[in-house]
FITIZA-224379 format. One record per residue: x negated, z, y of N, C-alpha, C in turn; residue in one letter. Coordinates in steps of 0.02 Angstrom, whole numbers, plus 32768, in hexadecimal, padded with zeros to 4 digits. Layout:
<pts>
XZYXZYXZYA ...
</pts>
This chain:
<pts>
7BD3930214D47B9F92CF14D77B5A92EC14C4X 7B3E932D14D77B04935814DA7AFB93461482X 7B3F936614687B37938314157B35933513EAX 7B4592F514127B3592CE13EC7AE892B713D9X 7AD092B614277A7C92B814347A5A92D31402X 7A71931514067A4B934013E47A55932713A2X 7A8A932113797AA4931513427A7F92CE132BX 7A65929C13437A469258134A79F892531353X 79EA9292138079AA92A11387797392BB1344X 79A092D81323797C931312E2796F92CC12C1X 799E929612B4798492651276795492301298X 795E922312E0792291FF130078C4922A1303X 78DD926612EA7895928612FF7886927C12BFX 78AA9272127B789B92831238787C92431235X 788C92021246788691BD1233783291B1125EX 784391CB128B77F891CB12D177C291EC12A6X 77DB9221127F7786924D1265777E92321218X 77B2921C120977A791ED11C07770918D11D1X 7792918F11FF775F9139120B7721915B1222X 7715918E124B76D991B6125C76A791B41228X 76C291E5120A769D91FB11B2769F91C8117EX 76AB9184118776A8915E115D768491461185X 7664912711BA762690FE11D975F5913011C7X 75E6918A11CF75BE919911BE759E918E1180X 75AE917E115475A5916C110E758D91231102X 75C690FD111775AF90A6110975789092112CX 7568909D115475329097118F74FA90991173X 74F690BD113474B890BB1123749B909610DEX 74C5907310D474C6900F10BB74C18FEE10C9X 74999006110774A58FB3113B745B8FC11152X 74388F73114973E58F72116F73F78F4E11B0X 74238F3A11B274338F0211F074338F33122FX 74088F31125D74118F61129D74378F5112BFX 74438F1112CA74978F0512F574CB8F1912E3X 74D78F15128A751B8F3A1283751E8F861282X 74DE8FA9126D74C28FD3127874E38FF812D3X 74C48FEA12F874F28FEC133A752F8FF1134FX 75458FA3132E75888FA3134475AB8FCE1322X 75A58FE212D875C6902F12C975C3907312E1X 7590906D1305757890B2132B75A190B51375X 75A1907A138575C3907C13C07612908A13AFX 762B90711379765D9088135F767790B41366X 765690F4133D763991341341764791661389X 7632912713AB7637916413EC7672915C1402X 76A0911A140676C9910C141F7700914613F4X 7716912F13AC772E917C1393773091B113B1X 76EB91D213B576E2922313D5771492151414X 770291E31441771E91F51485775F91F3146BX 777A91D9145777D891B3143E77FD91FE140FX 77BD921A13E777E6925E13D377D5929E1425X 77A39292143377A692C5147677DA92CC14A8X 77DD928214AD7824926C14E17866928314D4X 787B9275149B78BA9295147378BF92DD1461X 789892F414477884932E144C789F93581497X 787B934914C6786D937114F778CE93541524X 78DF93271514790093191535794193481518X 793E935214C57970937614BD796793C314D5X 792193E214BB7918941E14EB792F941A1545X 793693F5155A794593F115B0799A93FB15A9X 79B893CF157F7A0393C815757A0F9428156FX 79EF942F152F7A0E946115157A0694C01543X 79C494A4155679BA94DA158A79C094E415DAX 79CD94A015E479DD948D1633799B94B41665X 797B94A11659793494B6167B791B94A71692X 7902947016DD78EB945F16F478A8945316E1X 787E948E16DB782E949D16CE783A94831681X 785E9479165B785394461621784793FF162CX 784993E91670784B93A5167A77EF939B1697X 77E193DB16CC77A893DB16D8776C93E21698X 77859417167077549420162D774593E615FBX 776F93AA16017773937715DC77519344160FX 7742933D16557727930F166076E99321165FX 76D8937116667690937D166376729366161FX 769D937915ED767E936D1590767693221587X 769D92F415AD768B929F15AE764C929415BDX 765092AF1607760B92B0163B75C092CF15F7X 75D4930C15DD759D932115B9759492F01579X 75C792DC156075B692B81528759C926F152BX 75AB925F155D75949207156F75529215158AX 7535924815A87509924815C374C2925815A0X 74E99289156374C9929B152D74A5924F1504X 74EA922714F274BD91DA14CC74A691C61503X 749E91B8153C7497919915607445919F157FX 742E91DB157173EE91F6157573D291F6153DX 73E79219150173CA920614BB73B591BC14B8X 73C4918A14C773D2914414A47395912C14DDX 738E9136151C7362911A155A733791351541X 732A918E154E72F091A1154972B691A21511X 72D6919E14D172CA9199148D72FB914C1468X 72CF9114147072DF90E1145472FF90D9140EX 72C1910A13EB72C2910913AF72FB91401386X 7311916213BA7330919B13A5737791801361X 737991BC133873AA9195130573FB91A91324X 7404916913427448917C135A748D919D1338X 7494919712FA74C691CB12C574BB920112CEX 7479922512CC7462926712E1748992861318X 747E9243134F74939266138974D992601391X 7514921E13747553921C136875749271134BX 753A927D1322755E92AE12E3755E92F01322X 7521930313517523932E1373755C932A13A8X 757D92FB13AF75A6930A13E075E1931613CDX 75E892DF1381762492ED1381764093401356X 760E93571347760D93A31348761393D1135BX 75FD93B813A775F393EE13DD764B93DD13F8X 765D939E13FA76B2938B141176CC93B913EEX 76CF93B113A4770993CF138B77049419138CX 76BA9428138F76BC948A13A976E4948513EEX 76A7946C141B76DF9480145C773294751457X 774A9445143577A79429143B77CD945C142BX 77AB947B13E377C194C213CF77BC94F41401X 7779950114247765953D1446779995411488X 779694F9149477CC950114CF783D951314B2X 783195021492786B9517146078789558145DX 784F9582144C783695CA1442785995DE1480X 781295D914B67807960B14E577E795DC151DX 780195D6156877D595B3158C77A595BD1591X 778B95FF15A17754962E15C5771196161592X 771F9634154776FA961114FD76EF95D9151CX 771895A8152377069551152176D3955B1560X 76DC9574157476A9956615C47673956F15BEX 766395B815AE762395CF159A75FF95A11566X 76249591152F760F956614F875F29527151BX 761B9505153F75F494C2156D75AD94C51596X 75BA9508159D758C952415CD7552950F15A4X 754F95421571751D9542155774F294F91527X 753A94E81513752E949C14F374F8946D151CX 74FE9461156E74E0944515A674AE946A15A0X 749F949515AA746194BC15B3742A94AC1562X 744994B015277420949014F0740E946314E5X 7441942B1503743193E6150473F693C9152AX 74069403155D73C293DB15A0736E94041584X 7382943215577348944E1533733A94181507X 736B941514E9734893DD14AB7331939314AEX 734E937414F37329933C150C72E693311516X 72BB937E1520726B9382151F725F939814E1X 728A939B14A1725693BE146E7221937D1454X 7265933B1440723892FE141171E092F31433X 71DE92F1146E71A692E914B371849317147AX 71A1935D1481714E938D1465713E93891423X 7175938714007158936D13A37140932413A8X 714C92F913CB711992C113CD70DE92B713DFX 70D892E91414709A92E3143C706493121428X 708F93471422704A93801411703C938213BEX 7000937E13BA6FE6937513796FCF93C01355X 6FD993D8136D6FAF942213566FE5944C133FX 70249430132E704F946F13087044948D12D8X 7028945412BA7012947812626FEC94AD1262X 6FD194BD12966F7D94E712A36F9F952612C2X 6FD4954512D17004958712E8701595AB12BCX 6FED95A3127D702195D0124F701696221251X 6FFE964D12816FFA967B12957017968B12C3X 703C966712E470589664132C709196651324X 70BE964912ED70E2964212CD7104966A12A1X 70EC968E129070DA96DC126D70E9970B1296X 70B9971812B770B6975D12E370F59753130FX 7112971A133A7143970F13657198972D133AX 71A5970612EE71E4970A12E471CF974312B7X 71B0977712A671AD97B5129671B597F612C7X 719597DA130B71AB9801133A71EC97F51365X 720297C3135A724B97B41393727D97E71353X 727197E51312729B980F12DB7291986012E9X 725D986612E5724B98BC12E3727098CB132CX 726098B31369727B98CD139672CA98C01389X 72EC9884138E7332989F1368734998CF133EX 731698DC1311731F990C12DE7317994E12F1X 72F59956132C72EE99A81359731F99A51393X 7331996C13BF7353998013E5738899611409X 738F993613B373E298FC13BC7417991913CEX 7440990313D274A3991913D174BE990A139FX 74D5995713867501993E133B754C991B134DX 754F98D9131A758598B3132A759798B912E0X 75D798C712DF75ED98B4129D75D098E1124FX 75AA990C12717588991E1230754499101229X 752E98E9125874E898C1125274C298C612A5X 747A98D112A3745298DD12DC7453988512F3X 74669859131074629823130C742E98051373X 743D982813907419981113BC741D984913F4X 7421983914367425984A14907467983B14AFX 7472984614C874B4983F1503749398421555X 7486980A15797473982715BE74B4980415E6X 74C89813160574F5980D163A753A97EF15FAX 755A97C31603759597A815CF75799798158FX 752F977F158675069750157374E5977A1541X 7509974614F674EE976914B674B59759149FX 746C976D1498743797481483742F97501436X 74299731140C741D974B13B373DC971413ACX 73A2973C13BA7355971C13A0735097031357X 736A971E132B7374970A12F2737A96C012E6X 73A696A5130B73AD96451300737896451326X 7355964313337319962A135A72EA9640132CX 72E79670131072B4968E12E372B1965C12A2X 72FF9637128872F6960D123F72CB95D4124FX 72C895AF12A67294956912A77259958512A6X 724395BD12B671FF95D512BF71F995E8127AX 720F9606124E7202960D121471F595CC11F0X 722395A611F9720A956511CC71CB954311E3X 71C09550122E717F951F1241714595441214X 7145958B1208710D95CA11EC711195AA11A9X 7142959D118F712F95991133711A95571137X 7138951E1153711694E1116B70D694D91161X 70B49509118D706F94F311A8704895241186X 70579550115B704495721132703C956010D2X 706B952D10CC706C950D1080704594B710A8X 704394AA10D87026947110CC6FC9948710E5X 6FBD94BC10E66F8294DE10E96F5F94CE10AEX 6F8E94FA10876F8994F610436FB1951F1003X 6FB294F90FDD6FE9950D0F996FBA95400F67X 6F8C95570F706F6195860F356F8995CB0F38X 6F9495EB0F006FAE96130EF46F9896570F0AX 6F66965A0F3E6F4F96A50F7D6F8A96870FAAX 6F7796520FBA6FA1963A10116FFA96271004X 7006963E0FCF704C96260FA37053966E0FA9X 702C96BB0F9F702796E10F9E704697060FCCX 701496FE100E701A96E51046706597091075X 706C96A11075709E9684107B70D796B21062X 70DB96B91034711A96EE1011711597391037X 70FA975B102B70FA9793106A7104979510ACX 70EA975F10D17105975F110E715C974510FEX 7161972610DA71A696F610CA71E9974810CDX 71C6976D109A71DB97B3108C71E797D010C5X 71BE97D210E971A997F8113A71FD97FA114BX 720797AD115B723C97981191727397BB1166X 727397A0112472B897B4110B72C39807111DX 72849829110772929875110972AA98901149X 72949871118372AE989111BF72E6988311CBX 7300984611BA7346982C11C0737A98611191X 735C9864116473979899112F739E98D81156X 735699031179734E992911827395994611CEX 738898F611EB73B898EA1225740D98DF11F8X 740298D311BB743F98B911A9747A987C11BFX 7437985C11C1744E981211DD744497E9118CX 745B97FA1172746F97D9111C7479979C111CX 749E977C116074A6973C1155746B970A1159X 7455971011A57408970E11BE73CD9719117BX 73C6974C115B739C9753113173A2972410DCX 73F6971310D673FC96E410B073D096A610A1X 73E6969010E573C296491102738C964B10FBX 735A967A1112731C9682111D72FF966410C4X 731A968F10AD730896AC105C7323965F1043X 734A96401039734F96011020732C95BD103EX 731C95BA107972F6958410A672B395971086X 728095DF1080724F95E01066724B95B3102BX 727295D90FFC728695C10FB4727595790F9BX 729F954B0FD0729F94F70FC1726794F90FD9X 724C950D1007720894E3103471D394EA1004X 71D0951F0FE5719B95510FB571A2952C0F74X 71D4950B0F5C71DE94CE0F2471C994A00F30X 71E894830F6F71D294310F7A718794260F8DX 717094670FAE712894660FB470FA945B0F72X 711594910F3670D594A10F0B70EC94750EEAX 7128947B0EC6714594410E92715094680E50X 714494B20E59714C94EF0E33717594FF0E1AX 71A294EE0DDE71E395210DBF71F195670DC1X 71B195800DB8719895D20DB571A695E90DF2X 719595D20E2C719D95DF0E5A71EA95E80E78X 720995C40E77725395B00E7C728A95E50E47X 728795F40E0D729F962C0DE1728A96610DECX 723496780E08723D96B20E22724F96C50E5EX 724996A90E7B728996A60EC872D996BB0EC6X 72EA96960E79733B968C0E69733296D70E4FX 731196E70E1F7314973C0E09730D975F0E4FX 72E097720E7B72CB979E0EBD730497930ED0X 731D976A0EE5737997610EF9738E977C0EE3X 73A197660E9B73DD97940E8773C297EC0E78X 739D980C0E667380983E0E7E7392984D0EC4X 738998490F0C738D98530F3A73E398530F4BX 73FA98160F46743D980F0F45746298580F25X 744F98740EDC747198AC0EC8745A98FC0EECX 741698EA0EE7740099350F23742D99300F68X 742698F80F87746698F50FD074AD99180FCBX 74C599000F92750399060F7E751499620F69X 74E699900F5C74D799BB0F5474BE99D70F8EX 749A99C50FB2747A99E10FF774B099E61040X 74CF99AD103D74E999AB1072753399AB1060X 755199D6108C75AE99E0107D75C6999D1088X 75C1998710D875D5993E10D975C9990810A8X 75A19905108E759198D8105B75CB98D31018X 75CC99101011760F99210FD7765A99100FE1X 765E991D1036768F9912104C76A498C3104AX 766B9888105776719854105F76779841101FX 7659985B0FE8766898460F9476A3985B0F8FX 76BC989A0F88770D98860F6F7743986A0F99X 773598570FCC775F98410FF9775C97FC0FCDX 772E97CA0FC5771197980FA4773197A50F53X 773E97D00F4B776A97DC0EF4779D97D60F05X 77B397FC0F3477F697EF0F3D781E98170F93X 781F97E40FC8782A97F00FFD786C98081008X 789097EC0FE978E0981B0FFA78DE98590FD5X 78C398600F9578D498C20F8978A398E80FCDX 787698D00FDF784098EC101D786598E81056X 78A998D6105D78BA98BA109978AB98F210DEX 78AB991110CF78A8994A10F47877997310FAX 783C995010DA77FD998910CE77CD995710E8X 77C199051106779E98E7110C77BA988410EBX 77E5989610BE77FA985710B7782C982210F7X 7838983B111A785D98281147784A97F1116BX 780F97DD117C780F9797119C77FE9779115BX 77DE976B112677EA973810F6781F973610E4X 784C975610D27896974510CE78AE972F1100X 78A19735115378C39707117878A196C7117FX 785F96BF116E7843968B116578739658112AX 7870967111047899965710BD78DE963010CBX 7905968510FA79349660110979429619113AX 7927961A116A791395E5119C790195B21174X 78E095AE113F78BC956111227903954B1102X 792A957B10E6796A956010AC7990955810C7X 79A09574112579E29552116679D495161161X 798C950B1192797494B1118C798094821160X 797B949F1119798E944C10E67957943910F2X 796693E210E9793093BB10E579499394112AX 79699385114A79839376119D7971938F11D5X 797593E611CE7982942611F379B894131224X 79B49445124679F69476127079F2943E12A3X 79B8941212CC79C493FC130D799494341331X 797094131369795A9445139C7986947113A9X 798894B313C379B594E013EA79EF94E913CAX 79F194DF13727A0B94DD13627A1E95181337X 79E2952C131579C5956612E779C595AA130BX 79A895DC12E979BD9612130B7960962B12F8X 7926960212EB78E99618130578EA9662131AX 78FD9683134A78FB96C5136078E096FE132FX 790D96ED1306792B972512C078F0971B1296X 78A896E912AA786096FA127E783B971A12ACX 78259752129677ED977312A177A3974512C4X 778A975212F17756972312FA775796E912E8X 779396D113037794968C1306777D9659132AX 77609660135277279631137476FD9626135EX 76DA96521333769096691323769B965A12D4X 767F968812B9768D9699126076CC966B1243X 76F89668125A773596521225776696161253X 771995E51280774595BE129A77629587127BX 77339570123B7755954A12127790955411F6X 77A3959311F977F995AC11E2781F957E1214X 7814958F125C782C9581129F783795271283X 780C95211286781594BF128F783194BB1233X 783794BC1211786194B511D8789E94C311DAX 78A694F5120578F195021200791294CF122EX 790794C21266790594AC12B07913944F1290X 78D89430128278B293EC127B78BF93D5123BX 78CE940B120578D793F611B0789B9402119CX 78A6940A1144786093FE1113783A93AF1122X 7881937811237857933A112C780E93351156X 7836935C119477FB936411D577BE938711ABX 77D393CC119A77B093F81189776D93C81151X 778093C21124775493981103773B9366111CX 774A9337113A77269306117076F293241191X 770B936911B376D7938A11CD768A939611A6X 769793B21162766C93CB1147762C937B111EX 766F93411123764393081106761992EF114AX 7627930A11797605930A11BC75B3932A11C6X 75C4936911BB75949398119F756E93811167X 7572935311437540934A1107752E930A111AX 754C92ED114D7527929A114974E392BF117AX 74E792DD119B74AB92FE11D47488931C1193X 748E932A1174746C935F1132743F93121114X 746792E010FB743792A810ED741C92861112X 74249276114373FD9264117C73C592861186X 73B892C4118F739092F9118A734E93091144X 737692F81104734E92D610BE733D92AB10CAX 7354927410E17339922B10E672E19239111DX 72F29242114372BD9254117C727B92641152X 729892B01139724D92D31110724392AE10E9X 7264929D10B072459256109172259226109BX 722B921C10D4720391DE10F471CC91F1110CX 71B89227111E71779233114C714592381114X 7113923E113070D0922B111670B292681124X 70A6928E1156708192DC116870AC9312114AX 70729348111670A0936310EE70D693A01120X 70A593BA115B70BC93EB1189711493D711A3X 7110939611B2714A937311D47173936A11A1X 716893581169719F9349112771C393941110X 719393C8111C71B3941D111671D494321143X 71BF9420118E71F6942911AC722C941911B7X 722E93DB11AE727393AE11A6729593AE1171X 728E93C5112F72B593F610E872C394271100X 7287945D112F72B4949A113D72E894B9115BX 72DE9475119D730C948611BF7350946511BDX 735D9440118C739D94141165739C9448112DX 738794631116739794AB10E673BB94D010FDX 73AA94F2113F73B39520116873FB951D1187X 73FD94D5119F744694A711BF747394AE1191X 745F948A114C749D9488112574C094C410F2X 746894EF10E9749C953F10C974B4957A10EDX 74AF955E113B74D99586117D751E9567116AX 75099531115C756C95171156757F9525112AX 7555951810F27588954310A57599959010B5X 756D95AD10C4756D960110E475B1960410FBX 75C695D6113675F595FF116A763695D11143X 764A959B1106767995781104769695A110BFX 765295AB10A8766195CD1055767196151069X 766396491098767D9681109E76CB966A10BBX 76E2963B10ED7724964311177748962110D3X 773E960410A2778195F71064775E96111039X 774996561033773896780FE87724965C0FB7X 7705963C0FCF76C296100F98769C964B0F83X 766E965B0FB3763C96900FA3764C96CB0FF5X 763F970D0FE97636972F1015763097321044X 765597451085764B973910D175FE975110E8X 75CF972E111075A49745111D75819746115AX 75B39731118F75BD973E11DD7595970411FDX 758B96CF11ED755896941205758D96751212X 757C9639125875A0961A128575AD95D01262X 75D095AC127E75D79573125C75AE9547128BX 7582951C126C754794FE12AC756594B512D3X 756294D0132D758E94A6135675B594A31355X 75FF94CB1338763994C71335763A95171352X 763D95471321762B9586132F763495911387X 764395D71395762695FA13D975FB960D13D9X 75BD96111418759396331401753D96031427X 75209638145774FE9612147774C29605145BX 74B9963314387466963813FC747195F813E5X 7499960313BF749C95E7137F74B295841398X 74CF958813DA74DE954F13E4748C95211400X 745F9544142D74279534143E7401952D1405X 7409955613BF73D3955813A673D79520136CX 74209507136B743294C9134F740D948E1371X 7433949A13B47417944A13C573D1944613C9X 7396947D13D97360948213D37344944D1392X 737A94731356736C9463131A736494101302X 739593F1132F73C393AB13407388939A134FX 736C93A813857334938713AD72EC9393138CX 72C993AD135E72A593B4133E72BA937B1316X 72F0936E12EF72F9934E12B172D4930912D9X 731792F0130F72E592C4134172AD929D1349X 729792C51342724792C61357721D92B61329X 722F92C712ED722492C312A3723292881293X 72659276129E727D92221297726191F712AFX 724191ED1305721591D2132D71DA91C9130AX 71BF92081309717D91FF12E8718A91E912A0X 71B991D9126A71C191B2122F71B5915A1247X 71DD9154128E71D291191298719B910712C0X 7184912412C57123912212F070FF910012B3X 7124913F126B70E8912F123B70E190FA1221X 713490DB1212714E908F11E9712F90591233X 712B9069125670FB9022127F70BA902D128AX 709F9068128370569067127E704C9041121EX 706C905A12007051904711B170688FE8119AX 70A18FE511D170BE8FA411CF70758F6011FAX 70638F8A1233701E8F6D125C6FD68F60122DX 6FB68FA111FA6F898FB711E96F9E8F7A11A2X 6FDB8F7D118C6FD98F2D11426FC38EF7116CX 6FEE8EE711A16FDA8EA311BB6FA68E9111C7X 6F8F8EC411DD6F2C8EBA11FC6F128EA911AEX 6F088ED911816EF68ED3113A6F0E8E85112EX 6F408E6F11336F4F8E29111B6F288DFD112BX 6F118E0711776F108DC7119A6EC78DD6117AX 6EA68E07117B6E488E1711696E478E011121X 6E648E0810F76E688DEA10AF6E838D9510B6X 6EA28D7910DB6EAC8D2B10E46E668D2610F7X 6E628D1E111E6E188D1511496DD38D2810FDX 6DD38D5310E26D9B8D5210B46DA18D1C1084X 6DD88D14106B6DF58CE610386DD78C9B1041X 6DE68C8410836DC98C61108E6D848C421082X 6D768BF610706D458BD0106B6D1B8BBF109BX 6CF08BA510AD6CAE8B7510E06CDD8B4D10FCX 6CF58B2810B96D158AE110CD6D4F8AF310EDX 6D848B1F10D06DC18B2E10DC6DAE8B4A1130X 6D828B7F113A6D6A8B9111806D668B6A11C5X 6D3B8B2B11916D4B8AED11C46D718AB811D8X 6DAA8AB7119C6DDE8A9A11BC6E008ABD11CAX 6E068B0711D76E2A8B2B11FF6E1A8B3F1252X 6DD98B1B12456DB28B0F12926DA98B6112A7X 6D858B8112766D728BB312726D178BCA127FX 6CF78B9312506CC08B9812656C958B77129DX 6CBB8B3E12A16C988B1312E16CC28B061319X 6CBC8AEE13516CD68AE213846CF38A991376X 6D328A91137E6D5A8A5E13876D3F8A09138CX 6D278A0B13C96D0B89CC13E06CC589DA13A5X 6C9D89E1137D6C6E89DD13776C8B89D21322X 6CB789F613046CDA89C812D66D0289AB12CAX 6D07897313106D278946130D6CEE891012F1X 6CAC8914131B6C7588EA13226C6388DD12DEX 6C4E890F12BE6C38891412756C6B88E41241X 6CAD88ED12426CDE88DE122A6CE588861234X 6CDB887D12786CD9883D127B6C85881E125AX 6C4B883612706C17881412576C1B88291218X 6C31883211E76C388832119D6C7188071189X 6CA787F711A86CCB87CD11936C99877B11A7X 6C6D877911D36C55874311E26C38873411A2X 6C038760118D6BD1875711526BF487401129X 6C28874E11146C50873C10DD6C66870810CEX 6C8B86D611296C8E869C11246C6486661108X 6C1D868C112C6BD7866D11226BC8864F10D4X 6BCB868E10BF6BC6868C10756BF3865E1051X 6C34865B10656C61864710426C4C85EA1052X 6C4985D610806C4585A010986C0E856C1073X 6BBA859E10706B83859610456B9885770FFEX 6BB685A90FED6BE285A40F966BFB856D0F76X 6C3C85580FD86C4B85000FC76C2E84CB0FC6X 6BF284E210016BD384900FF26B9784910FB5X 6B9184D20F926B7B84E50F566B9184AB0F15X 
</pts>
């Protein structure tokens, strides 16, 4: 009976994240806010209906009690999550917040799949970002003086790097953060929002080619300490989020090709400088002759995506184990093999509807500071995901970045939803601006009717005189008239 569940379950989760990822999309053809809603509510009902199934086959298959408790806590967090978004922030764009959960579900469904202990901590921390990010929209709405930090901004994510860079923990090959008690800290994701607020408030200063100057040196700063730490992935990001912001700001071609040269320049000095780096290129040529020298989890990555198919194995079905950092780095192997490519790709059309949602926003705003941040940090979001999807199927080079909200990983999970909640806030204040500019025509209308207007027209609009007093007038002029007229006949 278990193996039928299970066997029934894999094509109910496929059908659940396919109607999912198709409201994310249609939804945004529609001006009607009621249907608008009622698809969103949709939306949530899904997430819970794949969580439920989900978790219910993990309980079958692992007989675990504390799988039953971990699933009513993730209800409790996720209902509570819209449930506060939507009260406390009216305006908040509810897809945003659909897309965050149902992200954070399918990390945790996996994580608990994995490893309990992982899933726990991961919740842990999920709760703990969420209740951070409930006060961010409050301070990008309220406080007006961000644009005016661009020194603060600077000096902060240059120094949270250097001290990593003197007295991090090498992980992997790379200085990436602290360890205090269980508890991994990597400043670095915290360092990419602070970086984007610095170039932000630094190109909407101004675009002249000293402060473009500038701007590029400190930009340099971050990357150099990051290489120096050998956090390549981290310093990727950095180096491409400048890039777009530093385009869309000036509107510069020149600017943008010499960026693409300094890249590729830098890219070949790395590749030469650092052993790991070499190691991750031919692994990336070819992971099975490396099998044994470093190719070994992209080949089990590889293999895991080609078990799954396009169906996959079923929860608890796959043998996950056999990838290398599979929670973390190569969990998208994990849920492809596990959930199918179908899933797998659903996932990623998941990941890009938040990516346009995120374009749409900056597009819309009107303050240039707020329109840079909101490109950078949907830059930042979506070439973390190419990063960690294009290294786990040998697209391009492994380069140790997390997959955002799915991923393990407490930095990187806080510094997401941080990210979530900024976007937020960004959105709010888009809709502050469309009813202040929607208020400021109407007034203009009504002051241009009103000039347009005549004497005469004024006064039969009972504009210039008081009511009863042109009534009076109105009648003793119709009298005269009789008068006259009457004269005429016996004329």
């Amino acid at each position: 009976m278990v193996n039928i569940i299970v066997e029934l379950s894999k094509y109910l989760i496929i059908i659940l994240i396919i109607m999912y990822t198709y409201l994310c999309f249609t939804i945004f053809g529609y001006h009607d806010m009621q249907k608008k809603q009622e698809m969103l509510r949709r939306q949530n009902i899904l997430m819970f209906l794949f969580h439920l199934i989900a978790f219910l086959v993990l309980y079958l298959e692992m007989d675990d009690i504390r799988i039953a408790g971990l699933y009513l806590a993730q209800v409790l967090l996720f209902a509570m999550t819209i449930f506060l978004y939507t009260k406390i922030y009216p305006r908040v764009s509810r897809l945003v917040v659909n897309n965050m959960c149902m992200l954070l579900c399918i990390g945790l469904v996996m994580l608990t799949r994995l490893d309990y202990g992982t899933a726990m901590r991961q919740f842990v921390f999920a709760a703990a970002g969420i209740a951070l990010s409930l006060i961010v929209p409050v301070i990008i709405r309220k406080v007006k003086g961000l644009a005016k930090l661009r020194k603060l901004y600077a000096i902060a994510g240059m120094a949270s790097l250097a001290i990593v860079a003197v007295l991090g923990q090498v992980s992997y090959g790379a200085k990436l953060g602290f360890t205090i008690g269980s508890i991994s800290i990597q400043p670095s994701e915290l360092v990419k929002i602070i970086f984007v607020f610095y170039v932000a408030a630094s190109l909407k200063e101004s675009t002249e080619f000293k402060n473009v100057v500038v701007t590029t040196m400190i930009a340099a700063l971050h990357v150099l300490i990051l290489v120096i730490s050998t956090d390549l992935g981290a310093a990727l990001i950095i180096f491409v989020v400048y890039l777009v912001m530093l385009y869309v700001a000036t509107r510069q071609p020149l600017y943008m090709l010499a960026g693409i040269g300094a890249g590729a320049c830098a890219s070949v000095a790395g590749y030469y400088l650092f052993s790991h780096v070499q190691t991750r290129v031919n692994v990336w040529r070819d992971p099975f002759a490396t099998y044994d020298s470093g190719g070994y989890q992209v080949a089990q990555s590889l293999f895991a995506i080609g078990t799954g198919s396009w169906f996959g194995m079923g929860l608890c079905q796959g043998s996950p184990e056999s990838i290398p950092v599979r929670d973390s780095d190569f969990i998208f192997s994990a849920i492809a093999e596990e959930l199918g490519l179908i899933f797998a790709l659903c996932l990623i059309l998941i990941f890009v509807s938040c990516y346009i949602m995120f374009l749409n926003i900056a597009m819309q705003l009107h303050n240039q500071f707020y329109k840079l941040v909101a490109l950078g940090l949907g830059t930042c979001y979506i070439f973390q995901v190419f990063l960690n999807i294009g290294g786990v199927i040998k697209f391009i080079p492994s380069t140790g970045v997390t997959l955002p909200l799915v991923s393990y990983g407490g930095s990187s999970m806080i510094s997401t939803l941080i990210m979530f909640a900024i976007i937020q806030g960004l959105y709010i204040l888009r809709e502050d601006e469309e009813e202040s500019i929607e208020r400021r025509k109407k007034e203009q209308k009504l002051r241009a009717q009103k000039r347009r207007r005549t004497p005469k027209e004024a006064a039969g609009a009972g504009l210039s005189e008081p009511s009863g007093q042109k009534r009076v007038k109105t009648a003793g002029k119709e009298r005269k008239k009789e008068k006259a007229g009457s004269k005429q006949r016996v004329r």
